[in-house]
C-alpha positions as CSV (number, residue, x, y, z in Angstrom):
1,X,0.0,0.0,0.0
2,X,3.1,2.3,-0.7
3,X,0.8,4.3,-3.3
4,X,-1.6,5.1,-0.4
5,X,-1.7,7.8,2.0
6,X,-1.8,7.0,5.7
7,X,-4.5,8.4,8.5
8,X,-3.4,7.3,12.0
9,X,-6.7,5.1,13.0
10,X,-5.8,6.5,16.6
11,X,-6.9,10.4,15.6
12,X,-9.9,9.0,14.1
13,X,-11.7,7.1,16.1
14,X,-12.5,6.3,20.1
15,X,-13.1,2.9,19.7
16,X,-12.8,-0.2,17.9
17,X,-16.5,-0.7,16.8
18,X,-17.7,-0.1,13.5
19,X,-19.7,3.2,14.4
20,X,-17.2,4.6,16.6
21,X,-15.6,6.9,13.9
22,X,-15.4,10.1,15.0
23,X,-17.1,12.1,11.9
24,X,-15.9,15.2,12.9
25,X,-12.2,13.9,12.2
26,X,-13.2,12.5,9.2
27,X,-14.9,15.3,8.0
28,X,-11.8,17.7,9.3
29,X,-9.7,15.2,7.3
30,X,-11.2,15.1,3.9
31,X,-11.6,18.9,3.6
32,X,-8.1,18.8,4.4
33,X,-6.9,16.3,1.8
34,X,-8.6,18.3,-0.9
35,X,-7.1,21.6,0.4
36,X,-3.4,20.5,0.4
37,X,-3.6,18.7,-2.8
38,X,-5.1,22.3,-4.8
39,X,-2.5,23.8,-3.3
40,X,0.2,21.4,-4.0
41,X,-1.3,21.1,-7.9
42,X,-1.4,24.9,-7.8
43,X,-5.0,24.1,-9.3
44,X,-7.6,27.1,-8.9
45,X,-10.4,24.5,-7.9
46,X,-11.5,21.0,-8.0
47,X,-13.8,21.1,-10.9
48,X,-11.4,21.1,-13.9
49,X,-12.5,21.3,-17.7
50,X,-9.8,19.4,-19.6
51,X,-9.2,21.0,-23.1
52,X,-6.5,18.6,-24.2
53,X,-3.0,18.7,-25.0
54,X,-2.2,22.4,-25.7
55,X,0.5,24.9,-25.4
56,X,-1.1,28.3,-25.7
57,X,-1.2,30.4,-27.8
58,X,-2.1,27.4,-30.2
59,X,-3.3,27.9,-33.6
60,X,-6.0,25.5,-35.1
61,X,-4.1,22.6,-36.9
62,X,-6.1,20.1,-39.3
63,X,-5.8,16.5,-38.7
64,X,-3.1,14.6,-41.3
65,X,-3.2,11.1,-42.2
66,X,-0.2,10.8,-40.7
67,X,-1.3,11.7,-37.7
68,X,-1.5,9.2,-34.9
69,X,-4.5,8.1,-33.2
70,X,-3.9,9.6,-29.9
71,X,-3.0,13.5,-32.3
72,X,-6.2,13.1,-34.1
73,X,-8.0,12.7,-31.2
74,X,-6.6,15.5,-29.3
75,X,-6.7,18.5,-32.4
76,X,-10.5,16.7,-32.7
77,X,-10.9,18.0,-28.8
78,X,-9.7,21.2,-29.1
79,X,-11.4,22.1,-32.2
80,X,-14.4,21.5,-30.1
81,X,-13.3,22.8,-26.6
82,X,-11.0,26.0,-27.7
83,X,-14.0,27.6,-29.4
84,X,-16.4,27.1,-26.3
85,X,-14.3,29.1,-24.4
86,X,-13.1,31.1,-26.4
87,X,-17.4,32.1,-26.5
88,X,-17.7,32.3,-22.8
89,X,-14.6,34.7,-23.0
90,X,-11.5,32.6,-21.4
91,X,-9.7,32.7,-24.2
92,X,-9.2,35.2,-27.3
93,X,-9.9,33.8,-30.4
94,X,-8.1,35.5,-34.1
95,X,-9.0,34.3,-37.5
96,X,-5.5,33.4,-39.1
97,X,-5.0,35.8,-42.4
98,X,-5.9,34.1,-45.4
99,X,-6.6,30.8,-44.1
100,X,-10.4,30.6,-43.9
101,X,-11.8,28.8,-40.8
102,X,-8.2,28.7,-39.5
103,X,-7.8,30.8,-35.7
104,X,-5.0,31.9,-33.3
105,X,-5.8,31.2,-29.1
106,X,-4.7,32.8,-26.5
107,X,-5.5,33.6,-22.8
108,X,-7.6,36.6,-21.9
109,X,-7.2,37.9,-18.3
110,X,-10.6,36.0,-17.3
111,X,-8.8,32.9,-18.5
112,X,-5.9,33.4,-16.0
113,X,-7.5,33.5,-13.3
114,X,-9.1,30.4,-14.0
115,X,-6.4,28.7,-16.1
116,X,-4.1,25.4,-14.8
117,X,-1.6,23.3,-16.5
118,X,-0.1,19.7,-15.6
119,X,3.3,19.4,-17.9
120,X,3.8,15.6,-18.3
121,X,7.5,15.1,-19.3
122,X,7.5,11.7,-19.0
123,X,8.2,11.0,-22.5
124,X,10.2,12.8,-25.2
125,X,7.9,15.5,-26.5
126,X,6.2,17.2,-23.3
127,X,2.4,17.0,-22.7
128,X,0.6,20.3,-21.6
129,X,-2.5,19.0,-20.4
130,X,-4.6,22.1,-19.9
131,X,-7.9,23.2,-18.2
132,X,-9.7,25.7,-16.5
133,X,-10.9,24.8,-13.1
134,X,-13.3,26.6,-10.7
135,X,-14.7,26.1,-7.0
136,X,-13.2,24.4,-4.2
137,X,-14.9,22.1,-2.2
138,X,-16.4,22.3,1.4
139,X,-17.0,19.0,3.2
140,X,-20.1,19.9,5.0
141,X,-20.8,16.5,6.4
142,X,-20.4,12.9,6.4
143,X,-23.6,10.8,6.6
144,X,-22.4,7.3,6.5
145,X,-19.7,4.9,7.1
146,X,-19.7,1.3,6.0
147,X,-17.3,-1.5,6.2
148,X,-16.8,-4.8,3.7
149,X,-14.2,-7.0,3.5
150,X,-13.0,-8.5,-0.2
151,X,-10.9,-11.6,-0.6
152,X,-9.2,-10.1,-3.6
153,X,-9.2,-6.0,-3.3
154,X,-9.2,-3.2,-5.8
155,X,-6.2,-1.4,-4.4
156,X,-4.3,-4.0,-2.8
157,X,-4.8,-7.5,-4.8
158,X,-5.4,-9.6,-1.4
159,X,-7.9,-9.7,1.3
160,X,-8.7,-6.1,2.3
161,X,-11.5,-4.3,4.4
162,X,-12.8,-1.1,2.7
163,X,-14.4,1.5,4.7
164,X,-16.9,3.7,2.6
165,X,-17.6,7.1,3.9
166,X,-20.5,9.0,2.8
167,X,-20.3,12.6,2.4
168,X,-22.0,15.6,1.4
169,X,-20.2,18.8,0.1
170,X,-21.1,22.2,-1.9
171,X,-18.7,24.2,-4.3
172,X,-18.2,27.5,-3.6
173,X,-17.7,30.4,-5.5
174,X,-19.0,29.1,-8.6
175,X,-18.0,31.9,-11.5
176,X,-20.2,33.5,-13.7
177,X,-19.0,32.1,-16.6
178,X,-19.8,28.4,-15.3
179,X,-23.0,29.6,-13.8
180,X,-24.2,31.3,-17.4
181,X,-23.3,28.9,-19.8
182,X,-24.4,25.7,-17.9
183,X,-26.3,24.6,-21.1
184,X,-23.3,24.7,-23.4
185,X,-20.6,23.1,-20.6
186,X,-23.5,20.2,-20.0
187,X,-23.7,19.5,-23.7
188,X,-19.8,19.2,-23.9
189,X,-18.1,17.4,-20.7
190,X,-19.7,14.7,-19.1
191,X,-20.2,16.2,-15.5
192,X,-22.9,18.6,-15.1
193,X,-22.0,22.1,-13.7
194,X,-21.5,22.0,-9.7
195,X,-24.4,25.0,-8.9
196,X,-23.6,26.9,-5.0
197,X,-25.6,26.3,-2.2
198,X,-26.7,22.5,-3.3
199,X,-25.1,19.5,-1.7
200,X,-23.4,16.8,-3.4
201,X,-23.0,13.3,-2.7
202,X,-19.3,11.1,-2.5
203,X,-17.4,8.3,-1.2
204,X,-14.0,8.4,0.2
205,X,-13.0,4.8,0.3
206,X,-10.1,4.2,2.7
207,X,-8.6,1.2,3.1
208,X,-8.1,-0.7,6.9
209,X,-4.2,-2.0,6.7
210,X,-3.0,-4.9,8.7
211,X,-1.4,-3.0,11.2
212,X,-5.0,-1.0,12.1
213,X,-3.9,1.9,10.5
214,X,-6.4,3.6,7.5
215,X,-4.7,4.6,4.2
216,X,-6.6,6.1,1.1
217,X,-6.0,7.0,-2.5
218,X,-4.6,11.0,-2.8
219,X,-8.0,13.2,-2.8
220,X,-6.8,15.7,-6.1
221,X,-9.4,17.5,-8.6
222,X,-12.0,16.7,-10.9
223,X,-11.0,16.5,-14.4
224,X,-13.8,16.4,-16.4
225,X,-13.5,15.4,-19.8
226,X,-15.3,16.7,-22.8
227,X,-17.3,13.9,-24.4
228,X,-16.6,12.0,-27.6
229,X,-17.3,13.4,-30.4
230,X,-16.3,10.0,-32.8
């Protein structure tokens, strides 16, 4: 369970009993994961649009036959997501002189604010995996906690107990570019806009370790992916 992040069972609870888990803690804990990891990520929330692989400013590129799968894909993404936000004003969009249909991105100073990048240079040519994210998360509660035990376990391979907890949480501050153009962000990315004062339902799964302790997966944002357009 190297992969998995540790939570000394000893803050948590006061007993050993399934229902002794002190919420609170819990609670205290999750809002925390989610804090340090935006800040870590440098992300400006935990709803995050993915655009695709791009290195702004970009300028619209056709798709070649030579292309591989994975570049078709992506310029078939960003001829779909760069224009979107280009229209709810994130990004400034230039027709290219005397190539018809053919236009120049950039970042506008809305786009900034909102605007995160994850470099992946694990391979020769760097990936600049884009997005623009908005509203952090606040734990408001957790309603539940359940236990089960698999003999062969997602994260481990071998008999592990999973503990479940239930939890409700709202985004805040929710920008009026998100709130204003739910309709065309719904019709595009597969996760529906997060609207403020309305609570949402999640599970944190954490995982019971032979020596009592609980570990979990790292809590990091939402990327939300624009749908297929194949």
């Amino acid at each position: 369970m190297k992969t998995l992040t540790k939570f000394t069972l000893l803050t948590l609870i006061t007993c050993s009993l399934l229902g002794c888990y002190n919420k609170e803690k819990l609670r205290e804990h999750i809002q925390k994961e989610y804090d340090e990891s935006r800040a870590t990520n440098k992300a400006k929330g935990d709803f995050c649009y993915f655009l695709g692989s791009v290195k702004l400013p970009y300028t619209d590129e056709p798709v070649l036959e030579s292309d591989s799968q994975w570049a078709s894909w992506n310029k078939g993404k960003l001829a779909k997501t760069l224009p979107l936000f280009a229209e709810l004003g994130l990004l400034s969009q230039t027709p290219v002189e005397g190539q018809s249909g053919i236009y120049r991105y950039d970042l506008t100073d809305l786009g900034r604010e909102y605007w995160h990048q994850f470099i992946d240079n694990r391979w020769k040519k760097p990936f600049y995996n884009s997005s623009f994210c908005y509203g952090p998360k606040k734990i408001v509660k957790v309603k539940d906690i359940t236990e089960k035990t698999y003999e062969k376990g997602r994260f481990t391979g071998r008999k592990e107990t999973q503990v479940n907890v239930k939890i409700d949480y709202q985004v805040l501050d929710t920008p009026d570019w998100v709130l204003n153009n739910q309709d065309k962000l719904n019709a595009l990315y597969t996760v529906k806009v997060k609207l403020p004062g309305k609570n949402y339902p999640e599970t944190v799964t954490f995982i019971k370790g032979d020596d009592g302790e609980l570990y979990h997966e790292p809590l990091a944002y939402l990327l939300m992916k624009p749908r297929s357009t194949e």
